[in-house]
C-alpha positions in Angstrom: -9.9 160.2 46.4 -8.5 158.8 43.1 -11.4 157.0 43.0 -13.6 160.0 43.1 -11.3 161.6 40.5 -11.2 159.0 37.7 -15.2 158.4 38.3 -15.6 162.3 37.7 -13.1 162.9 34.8 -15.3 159.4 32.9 -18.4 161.2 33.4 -17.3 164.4 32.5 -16.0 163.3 29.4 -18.5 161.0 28.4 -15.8 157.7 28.0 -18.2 155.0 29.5 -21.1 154.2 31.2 -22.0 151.1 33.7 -23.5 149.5 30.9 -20.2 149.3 29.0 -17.9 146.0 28.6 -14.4 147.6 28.8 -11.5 145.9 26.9 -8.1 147.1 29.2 -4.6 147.6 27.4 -2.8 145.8 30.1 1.0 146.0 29.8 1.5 145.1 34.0 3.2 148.6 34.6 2.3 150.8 37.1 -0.2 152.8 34.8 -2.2 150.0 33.3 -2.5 147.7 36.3 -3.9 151.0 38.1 -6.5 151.3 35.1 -7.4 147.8 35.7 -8.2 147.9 39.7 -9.7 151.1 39.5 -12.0 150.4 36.3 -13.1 147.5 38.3 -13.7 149.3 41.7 -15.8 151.7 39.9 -18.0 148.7 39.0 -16.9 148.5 35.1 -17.1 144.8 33.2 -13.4 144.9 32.2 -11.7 142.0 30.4 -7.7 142.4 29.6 -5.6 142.4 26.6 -1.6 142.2 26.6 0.8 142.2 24.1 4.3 139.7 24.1 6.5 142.2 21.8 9.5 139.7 22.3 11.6 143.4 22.9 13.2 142.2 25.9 13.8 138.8 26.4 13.2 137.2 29.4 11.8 140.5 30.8 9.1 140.2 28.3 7.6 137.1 29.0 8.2 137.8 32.8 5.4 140.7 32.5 3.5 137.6 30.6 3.5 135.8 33.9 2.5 138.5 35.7 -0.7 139.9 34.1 -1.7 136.1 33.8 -1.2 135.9 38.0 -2.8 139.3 38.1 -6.1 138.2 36.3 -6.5 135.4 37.9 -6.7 136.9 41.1 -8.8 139.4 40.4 -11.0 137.1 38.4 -10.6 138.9 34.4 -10.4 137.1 31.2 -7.2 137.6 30.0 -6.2 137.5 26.5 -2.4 137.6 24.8 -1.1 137.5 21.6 3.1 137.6 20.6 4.2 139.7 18.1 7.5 139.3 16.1 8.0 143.4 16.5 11.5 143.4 15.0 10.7 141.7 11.3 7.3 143.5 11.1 9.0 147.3 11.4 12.1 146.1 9.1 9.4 144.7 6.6 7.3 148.1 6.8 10.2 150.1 7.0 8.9 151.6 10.2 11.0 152.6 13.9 10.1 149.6 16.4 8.1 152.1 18.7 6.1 152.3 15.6 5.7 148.9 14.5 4.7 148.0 18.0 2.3 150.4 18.1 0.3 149.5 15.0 0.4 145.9 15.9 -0.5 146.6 19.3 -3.7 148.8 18.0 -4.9 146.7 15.4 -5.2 143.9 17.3 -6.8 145.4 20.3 -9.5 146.7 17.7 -9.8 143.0 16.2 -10.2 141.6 19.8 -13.3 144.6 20.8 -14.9 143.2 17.6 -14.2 139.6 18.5 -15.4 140.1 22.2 -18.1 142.8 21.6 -16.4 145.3 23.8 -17.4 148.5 23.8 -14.3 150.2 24.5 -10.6 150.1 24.4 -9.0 151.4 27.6 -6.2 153.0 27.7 -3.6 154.0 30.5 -2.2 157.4 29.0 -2.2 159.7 32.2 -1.6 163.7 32.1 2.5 163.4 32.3 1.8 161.3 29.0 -0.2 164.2 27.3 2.6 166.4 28.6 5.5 164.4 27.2 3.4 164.4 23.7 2.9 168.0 23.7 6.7 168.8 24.4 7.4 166.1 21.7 5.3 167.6 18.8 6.8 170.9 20.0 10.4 169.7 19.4 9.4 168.4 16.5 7.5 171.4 15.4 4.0 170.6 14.7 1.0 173.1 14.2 -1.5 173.8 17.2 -3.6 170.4 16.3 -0.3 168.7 17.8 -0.1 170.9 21.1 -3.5 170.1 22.5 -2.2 166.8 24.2 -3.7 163.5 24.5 -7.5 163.4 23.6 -9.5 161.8 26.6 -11.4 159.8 23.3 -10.4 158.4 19.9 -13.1 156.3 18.4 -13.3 153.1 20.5 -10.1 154.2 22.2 -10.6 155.9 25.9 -8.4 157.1 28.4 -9.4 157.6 31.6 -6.5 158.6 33.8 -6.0 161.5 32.0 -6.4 164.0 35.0 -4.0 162.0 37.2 -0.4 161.8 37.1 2.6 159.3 37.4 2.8 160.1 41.4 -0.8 159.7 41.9 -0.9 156.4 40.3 1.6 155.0 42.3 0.2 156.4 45.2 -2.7 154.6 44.5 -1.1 151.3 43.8 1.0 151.6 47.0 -2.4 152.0 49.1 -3.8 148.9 47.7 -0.2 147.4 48.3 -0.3 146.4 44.6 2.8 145.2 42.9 3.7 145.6 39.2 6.5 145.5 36.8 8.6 148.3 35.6 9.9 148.2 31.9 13.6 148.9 31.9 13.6 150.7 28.3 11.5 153.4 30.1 14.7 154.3 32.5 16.6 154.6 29.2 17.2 157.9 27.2 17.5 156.0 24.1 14.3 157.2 22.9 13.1 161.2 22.9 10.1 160.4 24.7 12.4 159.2 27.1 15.2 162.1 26.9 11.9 164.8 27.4 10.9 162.1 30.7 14.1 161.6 32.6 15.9 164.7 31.4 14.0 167.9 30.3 11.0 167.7 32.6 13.0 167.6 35.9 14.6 170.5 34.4 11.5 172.4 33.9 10.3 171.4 37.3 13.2 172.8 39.0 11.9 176.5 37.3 8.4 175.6 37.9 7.3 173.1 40.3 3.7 172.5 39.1 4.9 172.7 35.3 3.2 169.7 34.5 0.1 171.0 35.4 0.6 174.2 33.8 1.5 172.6 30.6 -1.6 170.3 30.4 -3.8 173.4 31.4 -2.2 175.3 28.7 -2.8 171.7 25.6 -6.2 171.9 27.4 -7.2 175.3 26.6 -5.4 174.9 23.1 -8.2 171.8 22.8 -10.4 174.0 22.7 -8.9 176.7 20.4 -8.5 174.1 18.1 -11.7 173.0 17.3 -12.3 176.7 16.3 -8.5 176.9 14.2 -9.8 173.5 12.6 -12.9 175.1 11.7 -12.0 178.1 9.7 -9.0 175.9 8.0 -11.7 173.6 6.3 -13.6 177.0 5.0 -9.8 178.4 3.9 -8.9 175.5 2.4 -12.5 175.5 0.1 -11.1 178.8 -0.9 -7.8 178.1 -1.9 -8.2 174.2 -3.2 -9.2 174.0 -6.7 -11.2 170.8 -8.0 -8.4 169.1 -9.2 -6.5 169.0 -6.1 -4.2 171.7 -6.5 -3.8 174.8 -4.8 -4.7 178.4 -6.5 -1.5 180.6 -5.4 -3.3 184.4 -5.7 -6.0 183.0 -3.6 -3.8 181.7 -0.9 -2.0 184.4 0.0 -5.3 186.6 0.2 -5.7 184.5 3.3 -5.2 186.1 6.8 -2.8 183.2 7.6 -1.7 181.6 3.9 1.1 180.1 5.9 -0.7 178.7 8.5 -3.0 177.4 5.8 -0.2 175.9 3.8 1.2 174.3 6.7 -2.2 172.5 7.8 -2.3 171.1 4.4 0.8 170.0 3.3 1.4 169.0 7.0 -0.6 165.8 7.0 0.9 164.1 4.0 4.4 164.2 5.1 5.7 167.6 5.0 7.5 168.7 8.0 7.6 172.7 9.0 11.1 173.4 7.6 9.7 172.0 4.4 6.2 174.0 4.3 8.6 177.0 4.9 10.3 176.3 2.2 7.3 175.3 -0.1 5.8 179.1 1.4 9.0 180.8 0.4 9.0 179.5 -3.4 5.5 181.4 -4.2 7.4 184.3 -4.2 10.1 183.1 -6.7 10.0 181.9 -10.5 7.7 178.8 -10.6 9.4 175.6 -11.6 10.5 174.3 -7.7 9.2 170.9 -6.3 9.1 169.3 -3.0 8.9 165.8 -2.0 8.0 164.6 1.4 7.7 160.5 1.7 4.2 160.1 0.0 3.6 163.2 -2.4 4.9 165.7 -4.4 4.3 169.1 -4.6 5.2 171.7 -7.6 5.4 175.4 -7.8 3.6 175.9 -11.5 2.8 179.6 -12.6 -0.7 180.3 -10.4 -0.9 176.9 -8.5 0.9 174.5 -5.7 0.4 171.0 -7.5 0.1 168.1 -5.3 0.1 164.4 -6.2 1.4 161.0 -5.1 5.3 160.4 -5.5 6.0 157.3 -8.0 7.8 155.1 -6.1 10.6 153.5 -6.9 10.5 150.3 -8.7 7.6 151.2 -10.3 8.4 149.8 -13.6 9.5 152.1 -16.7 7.9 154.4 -18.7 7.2 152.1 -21.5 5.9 149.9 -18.7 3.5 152.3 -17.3 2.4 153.8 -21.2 -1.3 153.9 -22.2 -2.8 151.0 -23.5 -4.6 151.7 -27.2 -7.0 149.7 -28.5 -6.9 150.3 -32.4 -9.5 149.5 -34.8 -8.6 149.8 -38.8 -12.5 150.8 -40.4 -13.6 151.7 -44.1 -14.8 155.4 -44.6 -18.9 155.3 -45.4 -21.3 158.1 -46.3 -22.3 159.9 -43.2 -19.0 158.6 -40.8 -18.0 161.0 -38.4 -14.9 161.4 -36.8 -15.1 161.0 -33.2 -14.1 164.2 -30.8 -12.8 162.7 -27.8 -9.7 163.6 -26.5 -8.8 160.4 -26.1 -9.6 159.2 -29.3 -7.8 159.3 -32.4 -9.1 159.2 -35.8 -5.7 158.8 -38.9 -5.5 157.7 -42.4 -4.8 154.2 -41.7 -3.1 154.6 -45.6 -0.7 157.0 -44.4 0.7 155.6 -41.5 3.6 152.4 -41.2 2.5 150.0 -38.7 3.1 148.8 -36.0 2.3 151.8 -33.8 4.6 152.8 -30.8 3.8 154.3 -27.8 6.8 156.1 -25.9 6.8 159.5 -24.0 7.9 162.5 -25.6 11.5 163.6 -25.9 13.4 167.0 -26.2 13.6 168.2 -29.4 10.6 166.1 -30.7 8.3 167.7 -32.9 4.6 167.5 -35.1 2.5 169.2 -36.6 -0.6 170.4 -35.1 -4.1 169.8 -36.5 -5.5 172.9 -37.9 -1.2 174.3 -38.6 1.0 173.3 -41.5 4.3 174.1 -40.0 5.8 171.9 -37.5 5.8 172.6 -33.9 8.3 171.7 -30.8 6.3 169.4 -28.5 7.9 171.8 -25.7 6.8 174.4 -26.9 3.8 173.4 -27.7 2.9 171.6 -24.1 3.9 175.6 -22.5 2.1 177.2 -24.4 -1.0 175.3 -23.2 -0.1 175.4 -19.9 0.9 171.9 -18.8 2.4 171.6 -15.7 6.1 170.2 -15.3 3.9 167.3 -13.6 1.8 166.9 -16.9 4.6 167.1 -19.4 6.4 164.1 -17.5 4.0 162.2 -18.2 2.9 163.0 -21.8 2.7 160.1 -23.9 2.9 160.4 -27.9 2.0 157.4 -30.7 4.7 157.0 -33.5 4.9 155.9 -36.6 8.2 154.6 -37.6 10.4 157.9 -36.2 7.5 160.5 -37.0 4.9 161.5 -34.1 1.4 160.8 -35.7 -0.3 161.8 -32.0 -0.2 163.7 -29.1 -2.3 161.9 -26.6 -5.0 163.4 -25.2 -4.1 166.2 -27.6 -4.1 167.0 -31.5 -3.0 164.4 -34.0 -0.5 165.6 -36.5 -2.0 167.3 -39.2 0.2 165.2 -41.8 -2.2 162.0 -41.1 -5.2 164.1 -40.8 -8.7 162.3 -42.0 -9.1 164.3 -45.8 -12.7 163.8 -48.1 -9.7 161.2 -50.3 -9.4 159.1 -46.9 -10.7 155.5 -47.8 -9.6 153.8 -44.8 -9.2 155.4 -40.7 -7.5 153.7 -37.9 -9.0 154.8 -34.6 -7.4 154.9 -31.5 -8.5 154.9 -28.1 -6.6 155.0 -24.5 -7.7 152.7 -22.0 -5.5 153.8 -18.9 -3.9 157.3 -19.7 -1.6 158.0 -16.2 
């Protein structure tokens, strides 16, 4: 019978054909070993990968020694690496679940290349997809995280899906096969293990058949989602403007602006309290920003601007300020003063060298070209519109204490190019931020 059932749920789902070599995530619990025999009884080519995480000791390399017994027996290549888990997640700043699995992943992907595997199986079973739906519930994610486990993630397959904890072990207890239980998982250090040994026994005592029920229910919402994720890529061509940035009025024409400011802000760091709070802000004076790990976000007048956070450490501001190339020329018949906005064209005669390069500070001020009074740069940078974002990173060229250009904007008018001009010094930025 669980035969029958794993055999239908592959075909089904399309996971793998007879033709496939099948690389096995073997662990030696209960769930992977189960993968193993039955991948194998269904006539699969399966070889085995395990992972030393050096997590537990002695109980570690114990479940070494057994998946190395185990495929010998049953006649599968076997291959192992060690992973020093603990320095990896403290290097990348990661949780050791984490760090585990990325090592764990990217390896199993280098070996399928290695070996020419067609597949990765792994041993996620429906109480899994359960557990992960309750756990992106807690932790309030949108309906792309209540859907459960896909059966299918690029080279990645799982094909116990439709069975459950007690029908694996069913099924190892009728082949009288042994394997080895991980002590962590009768811990509730973790949440995955708190939702495992604590809440689910209490939903099963309201509903017996809850687990089922639940992975009916991330089933269905499977399929909802692939219609949700459909009409959030058209809303988000409505509401994203070119550079990036999203156009406020538009979003909240939407049906759901929310929903559609959560599903983008979601996936670069922004938890649901946060979008909430983000949501709130378009209906108050513009000025707020938001940070989540990666990016930034800011509330400007008619627009939620989004870009990476700087991260600390990233050198200072006279560090990280545009590099000019300068070029001192003699004025001929027929020159013509260059228009970029990244160029600048001066009277070389007017200005004190050496040039500095520094970002602009309150109460600075020049004189635009084209104006004969002088102008607060403040002021000035408002009343185009700059963002709080671009004004942060506005860089101006000096001349002793007087501002002689506004990059990427007008020069001062005092060190303009006039018909008496006999020599220009032209600037040009090479890496404006």
């Amino acid at each position: 019978m669980f035969h029958h059932e794993i055999d239908k749920y592959i075909e089904e789902k399309q996971l793998l054909t007879l033709r496939d070599r099948v690389l096995v995530a073997l662990s030696g619990g209960a769930d992977s070993v189960a993968l193993l025999r039955v991948l194998l009884a269904l006539g699969y080519r399966c070889e085995a990968a395990h992972c030393n995480f050096h997590l537990r000791g002695e109980e570690s390399n114990r479940d070494e020694q057994f998946v190395r017994e185990l495929c010998r027996g049953l006649g599968v290549a076997l291959h192992v690496t060690h992973f020093d888990t603990t320095a990896y997640a403290a290097r990348h700043h990661v949780s050791i679940e984490m760090a585990a699995r990325e090592m764990r992943y990217r390896w199993f992907e280098q070996l399928r290349q290695e070996r020419e595997m067609s597949v990765i199986a792994v041993a996620h079973h429906r109480d899994d997809s359960v557990e992960t739906f309750l756990l992106n519930l807690v932790r309030g994610a949108g309906i792309n995280g209540l859907k459960g486990i896909s059966p299918k993630n690029g080279a990645i397959v799982r094909p116990l899906l439709e069975v459950n904890r007690q029908d694996i072990l069913y099924y190892l207890q009728h082949l009288q096969q042994p394997y080895v239980t991980d002590s962590t998982n009768l811990q509730d250090e973790y949440m995955r293990n708190k939702i495992r040994l604590n809440i689910l026994p209490m939903l099963r005592e309201l509903n017996p058949s809850v687990s089922e029920s639940i992975a009916e229910t991330a089933a269905r919402l499977g399929d909802v989602s692939l219609l949700y994720n459909k009409e959030i890529e058209a809303g988000k061509r409505r509401v994203m403007r070119e550079n990036g940035s999203i156009d406020i009025p538009r979003l909240m024409e939407e049906v759901a602006p929310g929903a559609l400011l959560f599903e983008i802000l979601h996936p670069l760091g922004f938890n649901s309290v946060q979008v909430k709070d983000v949501f709130r802000s378009l209906s108050a004076q513009s000025g707020k920003r938001f940070a989540s790990v990666g990016w930034e976000v800011l509330r400007d007048r008619t627009e939620l601007i989004i870009q990476p956070r700087k991260q600390e450490g990233g050198g200072t501001p006279e560090e990280n300020a545009p590099r000019l190339v300068m070029e001192t020329v003699e004025v001929t018949p027929g020159f013509v003063i260059p228009k970029d906005k990244d160029t600048a064209c001066l009277d070389a005669d007017k200005l004190v060298q050496p040039l500095t390069v520094r970002k602009w500070r309150k109460g600075d001020k020049f004189v635009p070209f084209g104006m004969t009074g002088k102008k607060n740069i403040s002021d000035y940078l408002t009343d185009r519109k700059y963002s709080l974002f671009q004004k942060e990173n506005q860089y101006v060229v000096c001349s002793e204490d007087k501002i002689v250009w506004l990059i990427g904007e007008r020069s001062d008018n005092r060190f303009r190019v006039t018909e008496d001009t006999r020599r220009v010094l032209i600037i040009q930025v090479k890496n404006l931020p």
